[in-house]
C-alpha positions in Angstrom: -103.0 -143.5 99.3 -102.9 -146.2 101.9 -100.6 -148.1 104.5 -99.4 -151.7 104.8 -96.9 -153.9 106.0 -94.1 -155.8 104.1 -91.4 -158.8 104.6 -87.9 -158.9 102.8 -85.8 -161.7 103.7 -82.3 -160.6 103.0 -78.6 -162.4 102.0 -75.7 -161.5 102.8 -74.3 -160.3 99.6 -77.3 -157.7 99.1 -80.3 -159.7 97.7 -83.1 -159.6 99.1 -86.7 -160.7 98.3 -89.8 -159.7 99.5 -93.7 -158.5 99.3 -96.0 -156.3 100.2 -99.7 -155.9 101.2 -101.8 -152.8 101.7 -105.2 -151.2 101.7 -106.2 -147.5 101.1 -108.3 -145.4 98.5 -107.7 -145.5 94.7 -110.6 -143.0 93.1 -112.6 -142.7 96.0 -112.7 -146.4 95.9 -111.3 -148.8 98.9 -108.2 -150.8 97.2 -105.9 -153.1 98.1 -102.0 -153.5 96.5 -100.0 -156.6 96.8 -96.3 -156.6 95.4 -93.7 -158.9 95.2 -90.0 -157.7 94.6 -86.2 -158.3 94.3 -84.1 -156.1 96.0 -80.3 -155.5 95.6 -78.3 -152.9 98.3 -75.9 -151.0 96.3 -73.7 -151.0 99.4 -73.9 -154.5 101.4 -71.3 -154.5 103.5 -72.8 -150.4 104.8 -73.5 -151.1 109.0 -74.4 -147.1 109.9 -75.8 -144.5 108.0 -77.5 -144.3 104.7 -77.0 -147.8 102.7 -79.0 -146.9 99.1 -80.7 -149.9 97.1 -82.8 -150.7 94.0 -85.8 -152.8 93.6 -88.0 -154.2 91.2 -90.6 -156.6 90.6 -94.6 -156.9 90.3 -97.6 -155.0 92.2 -101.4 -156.4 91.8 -104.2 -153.3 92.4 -107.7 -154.0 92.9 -110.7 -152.4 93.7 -114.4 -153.0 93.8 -114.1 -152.5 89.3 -111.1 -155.1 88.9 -107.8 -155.5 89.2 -104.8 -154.6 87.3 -101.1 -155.8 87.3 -98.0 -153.8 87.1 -94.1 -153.5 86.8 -92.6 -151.9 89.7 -89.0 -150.1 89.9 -88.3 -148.8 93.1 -85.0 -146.8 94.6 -84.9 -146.6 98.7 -82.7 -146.2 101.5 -82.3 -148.2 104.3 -80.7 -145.9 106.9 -78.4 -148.4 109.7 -79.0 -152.0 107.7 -77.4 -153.7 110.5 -79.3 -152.7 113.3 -82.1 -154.8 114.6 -84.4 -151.1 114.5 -83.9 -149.0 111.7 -86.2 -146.9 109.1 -86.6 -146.9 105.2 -87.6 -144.4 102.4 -88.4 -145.3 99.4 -90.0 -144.0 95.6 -90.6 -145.6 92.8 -93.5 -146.6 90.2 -95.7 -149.2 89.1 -99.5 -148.3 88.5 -98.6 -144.8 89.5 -96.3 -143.3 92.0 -95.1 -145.0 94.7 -93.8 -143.2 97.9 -92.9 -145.3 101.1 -91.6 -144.5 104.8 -91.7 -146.8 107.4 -90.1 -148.5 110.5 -87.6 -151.4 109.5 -87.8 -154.3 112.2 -84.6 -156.3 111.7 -83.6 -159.8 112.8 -79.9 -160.0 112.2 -79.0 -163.5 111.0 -76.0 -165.1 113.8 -77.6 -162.2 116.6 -78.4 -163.6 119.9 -82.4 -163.3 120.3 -83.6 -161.2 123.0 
């Protein structure tokens, strides 16, 4: 269990790319996860409301005995894509299962900047 941040740069037509850093407790153990991913929205062109998407790609896992490197297939929602605030839930696995909520800071490509 842990907590991190992450960066997906997104196109228009739904692909996105991104990774993923975080530190928390594997075995009793401090750990630290990186992941890299592809990401596709099942529903681009979704402004408001739930917009559902699949990911996939590869996670590192280390700890003070090594490291080890995984697949990763993720499913999440991205609830109001086209708002500059929004929120994300996601599950998936890749070196166990993978669970993720969090706060989705958006800069909208063509948006004024405030």
């Amino acid at each position: 269990m842990g907590g991190g941040a992450g960066v997906v740069l997104r196109g228009r037509a739904g692909l996105g790319v991104g990774g993923m850093g975080a530190v928390g407790v594997r075995a009793s153990r401090l750990a630290a996860r990186g992941e890299a991913l592809l990401s596709f929205s099942l529903d681009p062109l979704r402004e408001r409301g739930p917009a559902p998407y699949i990911a996939g790609g590869v996670a590192v896992l280390g700890d003070a005995t090594g490291s080890q490197e995984f697949l990763v297939a993720v499913l999440g929602l991205s609830i109001n894509p086209a708002a500059r605030r929004g929120w994300f839930v996601e599950a998936g696995v890749g070196g166990g299962v993978r669970l993720s909520v969090g706060v989705a800071l958006r800069r909208i490509a063509g948006a004024p900047r405030s």
